[in-house]
TIVOMI-34053 format. One record per residue (C-alpha): chain; x, y, z; residue number from 1. Coordinates in steps of 0.001 Angstrom, whole numbers, m for minus. Layout:
# TIVOMI-34053
[A, [X, Y, Z], NUM]
...
//
This chain:
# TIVOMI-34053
[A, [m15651, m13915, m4896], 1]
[A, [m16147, m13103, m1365], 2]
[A, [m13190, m11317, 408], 3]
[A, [m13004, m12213, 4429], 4]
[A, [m12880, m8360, 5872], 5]
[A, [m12082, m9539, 9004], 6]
[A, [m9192, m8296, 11253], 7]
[A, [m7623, m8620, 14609], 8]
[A, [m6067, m6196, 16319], 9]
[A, [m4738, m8302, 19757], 10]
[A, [m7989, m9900, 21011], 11]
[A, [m10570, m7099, 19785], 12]
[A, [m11729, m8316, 16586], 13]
[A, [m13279, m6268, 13846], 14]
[A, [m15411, m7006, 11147], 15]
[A, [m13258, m5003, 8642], 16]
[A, [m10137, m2929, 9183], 17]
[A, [m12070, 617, 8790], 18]
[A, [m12283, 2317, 12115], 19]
[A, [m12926, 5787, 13034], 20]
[A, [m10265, 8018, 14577], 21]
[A, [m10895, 9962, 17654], 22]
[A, [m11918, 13234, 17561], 23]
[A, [m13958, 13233, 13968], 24]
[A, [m17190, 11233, 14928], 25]
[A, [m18054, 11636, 18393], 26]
[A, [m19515, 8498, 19272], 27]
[A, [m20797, 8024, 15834], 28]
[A, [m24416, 9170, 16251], 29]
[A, [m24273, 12324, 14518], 30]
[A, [m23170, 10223, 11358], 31]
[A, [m25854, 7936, 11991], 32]
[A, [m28191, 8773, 9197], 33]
[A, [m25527, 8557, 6399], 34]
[A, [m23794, 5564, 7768], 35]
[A, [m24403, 2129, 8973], 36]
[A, [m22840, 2164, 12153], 37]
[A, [m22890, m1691, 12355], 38]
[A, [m20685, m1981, 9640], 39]
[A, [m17715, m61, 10842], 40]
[A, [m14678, m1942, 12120], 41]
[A, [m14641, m392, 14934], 42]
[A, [m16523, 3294, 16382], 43]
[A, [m13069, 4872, 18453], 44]
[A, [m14470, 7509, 20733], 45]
[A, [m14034, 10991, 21187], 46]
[A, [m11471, 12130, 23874], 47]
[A, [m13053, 11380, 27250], 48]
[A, [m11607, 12602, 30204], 49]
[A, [m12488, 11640, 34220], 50]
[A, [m13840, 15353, 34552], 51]
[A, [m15226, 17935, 32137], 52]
[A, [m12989, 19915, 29772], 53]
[A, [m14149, 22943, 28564], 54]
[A, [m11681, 22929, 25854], 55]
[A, [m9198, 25708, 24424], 56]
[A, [m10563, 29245, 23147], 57]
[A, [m11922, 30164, 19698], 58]
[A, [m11474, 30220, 16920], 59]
[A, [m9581, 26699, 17022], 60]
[A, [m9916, 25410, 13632], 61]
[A, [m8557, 26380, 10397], 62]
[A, [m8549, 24857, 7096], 63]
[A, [m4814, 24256, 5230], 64]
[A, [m3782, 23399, 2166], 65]
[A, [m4592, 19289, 1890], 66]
[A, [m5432, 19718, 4899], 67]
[A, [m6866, 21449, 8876], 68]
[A, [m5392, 22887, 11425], 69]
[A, [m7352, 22280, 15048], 70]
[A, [m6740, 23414, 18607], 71]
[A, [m10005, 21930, 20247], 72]
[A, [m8244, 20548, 23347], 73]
[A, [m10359, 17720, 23672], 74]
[A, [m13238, 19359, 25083], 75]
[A, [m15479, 16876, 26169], 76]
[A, [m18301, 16586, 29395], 77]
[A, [m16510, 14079, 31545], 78]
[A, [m16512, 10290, 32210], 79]
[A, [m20387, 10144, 34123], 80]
[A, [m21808, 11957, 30956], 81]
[A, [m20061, 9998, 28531], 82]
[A, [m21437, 6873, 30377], 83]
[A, [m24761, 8556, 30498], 84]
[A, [m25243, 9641, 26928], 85]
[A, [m22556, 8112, 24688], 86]
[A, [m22440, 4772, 25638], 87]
[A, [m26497, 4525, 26491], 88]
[A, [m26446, 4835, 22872], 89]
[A, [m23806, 2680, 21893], 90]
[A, [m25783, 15, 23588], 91]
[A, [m28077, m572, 20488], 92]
[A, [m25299, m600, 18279], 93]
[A, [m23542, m3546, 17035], 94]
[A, [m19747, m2319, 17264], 95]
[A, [m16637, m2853, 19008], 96]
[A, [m16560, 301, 20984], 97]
[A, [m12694, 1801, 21773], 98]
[A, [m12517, 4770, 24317], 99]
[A, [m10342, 7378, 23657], 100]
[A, [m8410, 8010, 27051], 101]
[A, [m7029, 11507, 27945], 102]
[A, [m6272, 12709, 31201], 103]
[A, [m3736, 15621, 32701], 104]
[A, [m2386, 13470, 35029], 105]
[A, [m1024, 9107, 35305], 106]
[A, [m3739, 9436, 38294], 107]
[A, [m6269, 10852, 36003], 108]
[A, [m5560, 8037, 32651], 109]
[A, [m5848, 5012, 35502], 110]
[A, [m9464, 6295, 37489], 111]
[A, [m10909, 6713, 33863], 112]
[A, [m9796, 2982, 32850], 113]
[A, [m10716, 1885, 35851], 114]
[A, [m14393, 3807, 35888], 115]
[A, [m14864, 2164, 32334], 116]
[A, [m13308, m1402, 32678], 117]
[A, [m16387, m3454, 33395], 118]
[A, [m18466, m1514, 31441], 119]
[A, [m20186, m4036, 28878], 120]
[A, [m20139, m1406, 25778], 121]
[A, [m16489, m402, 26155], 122]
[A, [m14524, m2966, 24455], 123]
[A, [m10841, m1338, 24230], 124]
[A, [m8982, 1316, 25481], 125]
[A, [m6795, 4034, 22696], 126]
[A, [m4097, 5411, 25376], 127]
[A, [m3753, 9225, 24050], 128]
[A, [m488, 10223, 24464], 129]
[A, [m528, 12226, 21746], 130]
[A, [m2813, 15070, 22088], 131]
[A, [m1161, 18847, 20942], 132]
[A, [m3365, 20754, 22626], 133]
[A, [m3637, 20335, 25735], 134]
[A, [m1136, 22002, 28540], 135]
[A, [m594, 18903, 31052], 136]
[A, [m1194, 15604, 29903], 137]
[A, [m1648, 14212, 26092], 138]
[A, [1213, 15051, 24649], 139]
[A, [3641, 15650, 27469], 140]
[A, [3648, 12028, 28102], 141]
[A, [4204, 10573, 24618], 142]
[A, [7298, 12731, 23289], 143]
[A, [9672, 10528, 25878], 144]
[A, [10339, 6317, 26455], 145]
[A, [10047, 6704, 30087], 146]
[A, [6516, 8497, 30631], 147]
[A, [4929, 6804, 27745], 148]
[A, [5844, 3384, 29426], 149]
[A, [5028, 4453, 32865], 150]
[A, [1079, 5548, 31447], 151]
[A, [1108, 2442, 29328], 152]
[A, [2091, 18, 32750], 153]
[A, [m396, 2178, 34815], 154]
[A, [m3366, 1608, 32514], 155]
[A, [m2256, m1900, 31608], 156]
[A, [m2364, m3056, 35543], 157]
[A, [m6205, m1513, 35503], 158]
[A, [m7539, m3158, 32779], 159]
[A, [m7468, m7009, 31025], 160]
[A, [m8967, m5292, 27849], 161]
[A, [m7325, m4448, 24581], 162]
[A, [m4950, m1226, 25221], 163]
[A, [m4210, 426, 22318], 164]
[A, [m1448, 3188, 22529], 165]
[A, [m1364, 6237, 20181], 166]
[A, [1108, 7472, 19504], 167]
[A, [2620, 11217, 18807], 168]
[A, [4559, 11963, 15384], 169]
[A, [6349, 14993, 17203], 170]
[A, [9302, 12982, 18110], 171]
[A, [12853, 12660, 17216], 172]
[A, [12148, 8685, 16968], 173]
[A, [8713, 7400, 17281], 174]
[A, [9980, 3738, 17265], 175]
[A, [11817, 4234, 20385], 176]
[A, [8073, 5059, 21440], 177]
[A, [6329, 2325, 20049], 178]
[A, [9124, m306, 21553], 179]
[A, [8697, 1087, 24974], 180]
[A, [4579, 952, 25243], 181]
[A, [5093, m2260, 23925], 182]
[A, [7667, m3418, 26490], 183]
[A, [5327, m2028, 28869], 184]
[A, [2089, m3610, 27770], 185]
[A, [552, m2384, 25029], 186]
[A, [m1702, m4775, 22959], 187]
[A, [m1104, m2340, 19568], 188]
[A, [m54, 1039, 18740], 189]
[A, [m2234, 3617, 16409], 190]
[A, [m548, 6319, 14576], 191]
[A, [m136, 8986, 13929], 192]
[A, [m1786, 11824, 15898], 193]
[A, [m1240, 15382, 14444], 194]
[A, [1586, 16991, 13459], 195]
[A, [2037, 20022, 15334], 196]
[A, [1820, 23351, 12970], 197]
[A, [338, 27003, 12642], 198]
[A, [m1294, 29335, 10670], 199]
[A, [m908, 33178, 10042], 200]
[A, [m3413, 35746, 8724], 201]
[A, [m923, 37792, 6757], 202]
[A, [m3605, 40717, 6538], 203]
[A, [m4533, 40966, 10761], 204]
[A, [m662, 39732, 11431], 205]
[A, [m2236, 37464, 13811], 206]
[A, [m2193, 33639, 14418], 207]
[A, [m5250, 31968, 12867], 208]
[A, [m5970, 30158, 15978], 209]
[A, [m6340, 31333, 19652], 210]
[A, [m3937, 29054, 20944], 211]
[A, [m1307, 30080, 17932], 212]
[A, [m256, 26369, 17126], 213]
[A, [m2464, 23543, 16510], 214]
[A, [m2862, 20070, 15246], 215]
[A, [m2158, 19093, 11175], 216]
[A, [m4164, 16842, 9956], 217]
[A, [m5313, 15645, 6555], 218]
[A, [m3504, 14511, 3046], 219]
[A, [m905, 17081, 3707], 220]
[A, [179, 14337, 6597], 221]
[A, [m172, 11515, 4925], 222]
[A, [3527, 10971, 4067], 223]
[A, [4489, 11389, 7308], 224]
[A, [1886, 9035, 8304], 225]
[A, [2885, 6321, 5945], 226]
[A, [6510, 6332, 6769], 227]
[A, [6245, 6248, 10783], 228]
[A, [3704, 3087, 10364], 229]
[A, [6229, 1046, 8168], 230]
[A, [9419, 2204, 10342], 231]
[A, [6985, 927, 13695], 232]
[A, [5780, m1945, 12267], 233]
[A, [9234, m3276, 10990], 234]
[A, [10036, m3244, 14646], 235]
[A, [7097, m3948, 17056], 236]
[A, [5405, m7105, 16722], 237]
[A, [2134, m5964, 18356], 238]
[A, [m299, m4703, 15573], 239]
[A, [m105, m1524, 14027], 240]
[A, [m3190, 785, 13441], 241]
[A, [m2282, 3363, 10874], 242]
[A, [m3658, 6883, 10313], 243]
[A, [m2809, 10208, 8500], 244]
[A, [m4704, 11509, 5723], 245]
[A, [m7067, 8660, 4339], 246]
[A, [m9294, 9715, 2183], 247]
[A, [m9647, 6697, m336], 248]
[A, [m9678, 3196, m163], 249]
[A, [m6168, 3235, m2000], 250]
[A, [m5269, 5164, 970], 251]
[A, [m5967, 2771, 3300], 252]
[A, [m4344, m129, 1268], 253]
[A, [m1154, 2133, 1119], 254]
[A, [m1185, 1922, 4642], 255]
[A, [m1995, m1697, 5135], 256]
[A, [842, m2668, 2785], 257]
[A, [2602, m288, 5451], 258]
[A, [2410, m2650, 7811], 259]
[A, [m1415, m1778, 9406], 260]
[A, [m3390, m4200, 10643], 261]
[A, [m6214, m1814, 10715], 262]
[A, [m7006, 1829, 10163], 263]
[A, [m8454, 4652, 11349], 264]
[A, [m10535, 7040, 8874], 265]
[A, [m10539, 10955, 10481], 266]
[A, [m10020, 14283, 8603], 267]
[A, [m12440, 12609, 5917], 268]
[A, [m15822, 12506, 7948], 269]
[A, [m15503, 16332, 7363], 270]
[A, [m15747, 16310, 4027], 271]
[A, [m17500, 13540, 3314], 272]
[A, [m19703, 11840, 5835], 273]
[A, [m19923, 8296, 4241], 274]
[A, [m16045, 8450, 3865], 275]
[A, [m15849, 5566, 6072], 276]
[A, [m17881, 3202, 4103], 277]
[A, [m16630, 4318, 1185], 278]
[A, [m13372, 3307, 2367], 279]
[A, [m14471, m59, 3574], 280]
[A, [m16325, m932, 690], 281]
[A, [m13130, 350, m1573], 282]
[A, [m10973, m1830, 406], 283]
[A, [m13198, m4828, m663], 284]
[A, [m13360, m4211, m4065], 285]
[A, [m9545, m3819, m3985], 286]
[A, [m9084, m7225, m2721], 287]
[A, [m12184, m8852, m5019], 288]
[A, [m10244, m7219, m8188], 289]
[A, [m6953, m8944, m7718], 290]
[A, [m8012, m11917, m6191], 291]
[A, [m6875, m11425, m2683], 292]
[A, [m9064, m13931, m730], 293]
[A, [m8695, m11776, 3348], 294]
[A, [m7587, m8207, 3545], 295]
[A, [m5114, m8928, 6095], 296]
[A, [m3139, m10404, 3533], 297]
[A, [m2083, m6378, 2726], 298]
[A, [m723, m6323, 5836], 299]
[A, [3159, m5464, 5352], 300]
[A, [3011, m6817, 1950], 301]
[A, [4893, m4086, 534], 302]
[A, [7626, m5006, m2114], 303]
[A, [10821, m3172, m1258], 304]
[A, [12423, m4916, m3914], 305]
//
């Protein structure tokens, strides 16, 4: 039996619901030799910013039970390098290519869309709203309705592509979120970004990381993760890209029965550099086992009865 992988998240369409999430694979070329690139849903970028970053001090990761800790502050070399290097490469790829969008200011977010719109690799945009570690910008626009809608109208007015919003789980309501990028825009929502946490050396007394709190990521998140998608996607109607934790195919079929139309594989390329085909390839066995003719059919299939 052969199981249609095939997705769609708005208009960008993906050859199977396994994409990468920002931050843990670059622009996929370091993971080149252990994975086919070509066979990814979809290769989501690395933070890129319109200028340079340098990033927050060291040491800004540390490993947690089920789980890391990270303070990198999207460090990254700028727009013109990312064109020059990252997408250069891209070019010889065959993969729907979403850029990860971070900026410190609405200014900032809508030159970077608009530097990248007609660029012929570049086929979505991920809005981060989400980031922890930064000072200005990431975050500080995605813990509020108002400024999360007025980024997600800004970048929608600069762009006809797919805009993707993602979305921060260190809210009191992250629907209330979700329904305003929506109302102002967005073509789907990804979550969730990390959890915001910390780490203590109890024999130095000091923090474990530089900046004292970080991002939590991993299978420690994943039941956060899990319950945020299902709460959004019983009340958006724009897709749903879920994240938090997967490790396993079953993972990422949790998540699709969630309510996902797609997901986004992360903390995983750490340990295990094929972790995205493995998940991919897990989610097709999955279906071929019990008969399930496309994967989308997970998609908010979960029995609540």
């Amino acid at each position: 039996m052969t199981v249609d992988m095939s997705v769609k998240v708005g208009n960008l369409e993906l050859r199977n619901p396994v994409m990468t999430a920002s931050g843990t694979f670059a622009s996929g070329r370091e993971f080149a030799e252990f994975v086919d690139l070509s066979h990814l849903g979809a290769i989501v970028t690395k933070g890129v910013s319109l200028n340079a970053w340098s990033g927050n001090a060291s040491p800004r990761i540390a490993e947690t039970s089920s789980g890391m800790l990270n303070s990198i502050g999207l460090q990254n070399p700028g727009v013109e390098a990312f064109i020059e290097r990252d997408l250069a490469y891209l070019a010889d790829v065959d993969v729907p290519v979403v850029v990860n969008v971070s900026g410190h200011s609405l200014a900032e977010y809508v030159a970077l869309v608009e530097r990248l719109d007609d660029h012929p690799q570049v086929n979505a945009f991920e809005i981060n709203i989400s980031c922890p570690n930064v000072d200005a910008g990431g975050m500080a626009f995605g813990t509020s309705c108002v400024p999360a809608a007025q980024i997600t109208e800004a970048c929608r007015a600069a762009t006809m592509k797919p805009l993707i919003v993602k979305l921060s789980p260190n809210v009191t309501d992250i629907v209330e979120i979700a329904l305003a990028v929506e109302a102002a825009g967005a073509d789907a929502v990804s979550l969730i970004n990390t959890l915001l946490g910390m780490a203590i050396d109890a024999d130095t007394f000091k923090p474990k990381l530089a900046r004292v709190v970080g991002g939590l990521s991993g299978p420690a998140i994943k039941p956060v993760a899990l319950r945020m998608v299902w709460q959004v996607s019983n009340a958006v109607s724009v897709p749903v890209i879920g994240m938090g934790g997967i490790m396993t195919a079953e993972d990422a079929v949790e998540f699709m029965l969630a309510g996902a139309s797609a997901v986004s594989v992360g903390t995983a390329n750490f340990v295990d550099p094929t972790a995205t085909m493995r998940v991919a390839d897990g989610l097709s066995e999955f279906c071929r086992a019990r008969g399930i003719a496309r994967v989308s059919e997970l998609t908010g299939a979960l029995n609540t009865d």
